[in-house]
Structures are given as structure tokens and as C-alpha cells.
C-alpha positions, 0 to 999 in steps of 0.5 A: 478256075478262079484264084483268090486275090494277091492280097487275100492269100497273102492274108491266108498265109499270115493267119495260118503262119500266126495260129502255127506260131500259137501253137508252138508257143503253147507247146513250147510253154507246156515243155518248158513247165516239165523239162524232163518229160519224155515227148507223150508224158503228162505236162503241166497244163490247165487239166480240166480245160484240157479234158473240157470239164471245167466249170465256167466259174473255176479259175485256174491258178496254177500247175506244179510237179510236186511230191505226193506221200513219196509219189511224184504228180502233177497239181492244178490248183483252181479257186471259185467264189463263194456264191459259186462254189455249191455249183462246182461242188454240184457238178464234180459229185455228179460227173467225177463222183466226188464226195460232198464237202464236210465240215472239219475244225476250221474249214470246207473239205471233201474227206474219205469216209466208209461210203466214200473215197472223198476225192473224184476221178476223171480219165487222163488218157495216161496211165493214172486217173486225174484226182479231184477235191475240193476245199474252203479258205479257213472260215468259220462259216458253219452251214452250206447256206452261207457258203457265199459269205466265203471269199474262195473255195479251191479245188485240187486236180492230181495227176500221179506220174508213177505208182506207189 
């Protein structure tokens, strides 16, 4: 039977001891952005990396326990270029069935209609759905052609934790 060298397991065993350690910290991170949660509760984390439907050119910004219209949920905020913003627009009317975003006074949005909720969905695992919109800086940029004069578009990702 032959053994790996000395040097080798010792090697093994620091690898597995420092992915342990990752993990624990990342655990530990998720933890201590929600404190109270019960252990199996949502947790404040990237949602779209976690459910592997992020877009390469979404950047995650942040994640916050917040007050929705008296019902307590969990908001990742994200942001894209301009020149990207179709695409991502693109792939969350086609794989979370969001609306398209509308013109409205100053700004991008995606906004209900009688046809549309206006925001999509993706499965969370937990007893809510994940909620999705999208949305420009303020601009005056008035036609979809020239979305890439617009610095960022941002998307919002709500997960609520209770009913209404």
C-alpha cells in the first residue's frame, strides 16, 4: 500500500483545515448580518449567487433586514453599467418573468400594469419567493437606445420573512 509523504499529508491537512476555516467565517458572516435568525432562517447573503442566477455583470452592493409596507424582508441591492443593463434586464424578463422596464417621470423602472405584476420571481427554498425589479439612476435619457449613456441601472432582490 503506498502512503503519501510526510510532507504531503501535512500539506493535505492544511488545505482541509483552511477551507473549514473559510467556511466558518462565511457562516459566522451570514450569522452575525441577521443575529436573531433561527438556525434554517433566510440570511442576509448575495441571493442571486446563492441560487446561481446572477449575471456576470451584476455587482452586489449590499444586503439589509428592512421594513416593507409593515412586513419585515431581507433586501439585496445590486447595480450594472449602462451598456449592460438590456442584458440583465433581458435575462430577468425570461428566467424570473419580470416586466420590462417602463419610462416614468424621471427614471427606468419596472412598474405593475394590467398584464403584469411588474417585478419577477425566483424560488428561495424558504416559505417566500425572492422578488425582483429593476431600475435606472434618475436620467433624462428617454429611449432604450441610449441606456448605455446611463452610468448604473440597479436591481432589487426581496425576500419577505413573514406574511402580510
Amino acid at each position: 500500500m503506498h502512503t503519501a509523504p510526510p510532507a504531503l499529508r501535512v500539506f493535505k491537512m492544511a488545505v482541509s483545515g483552511i477551507m473549514c476555516l473559510m467556511l466558518s467565517v462565511c457562516m459566522n458572516l451570514a450569522q452575525a448580518a441577521n443575529p436573531n435568525a433561527p438556525d434554517g432562517a433566510p440570511v442576509c447573503v448575495d441571493f442571486l449567487q446563492q441560487i446561481a442566477k446572477k449575471p456576470a455583470s451584476l455587482e452586489f452592493m449590499s444586503c439589509e433586514a428592512t421594513m416593507l409596507a409593515q412586513i419585515h424582508v431581507l433586501r439585496v441591492r445590486y447595480r450594472v453599467a449602462g451598456p449592460a443593463a438590456a442584458r440583465v434586464e433581458d435575462y430577468f424578463v425570461t428566467q424570473a418573468h419580470m416586466g420590462r422596464m417602463k419610462r416614468a417621470c424621471c427614471l427606468w423602472e419596472t412598474l405593475p400594469s394590467r398584464q403584469h405584476p411588474g417585478s419577477g420571481r425566483f424560488a428561495s427554498g424558504h416559505e417566500f419567493d425572492y422578488s425582483i425589479s429593476m431600475a435606472s439612476e434618475e436620467t433624462l435619457v428617454s429611449r432604450r437606445a441610449d441606456w448605455p449613456k446611463i452610468k448604473w441601472f440597479y436591481v432589487m432582490v426581496e425576500l419577505p420573512l413573514e406574511s402580510p
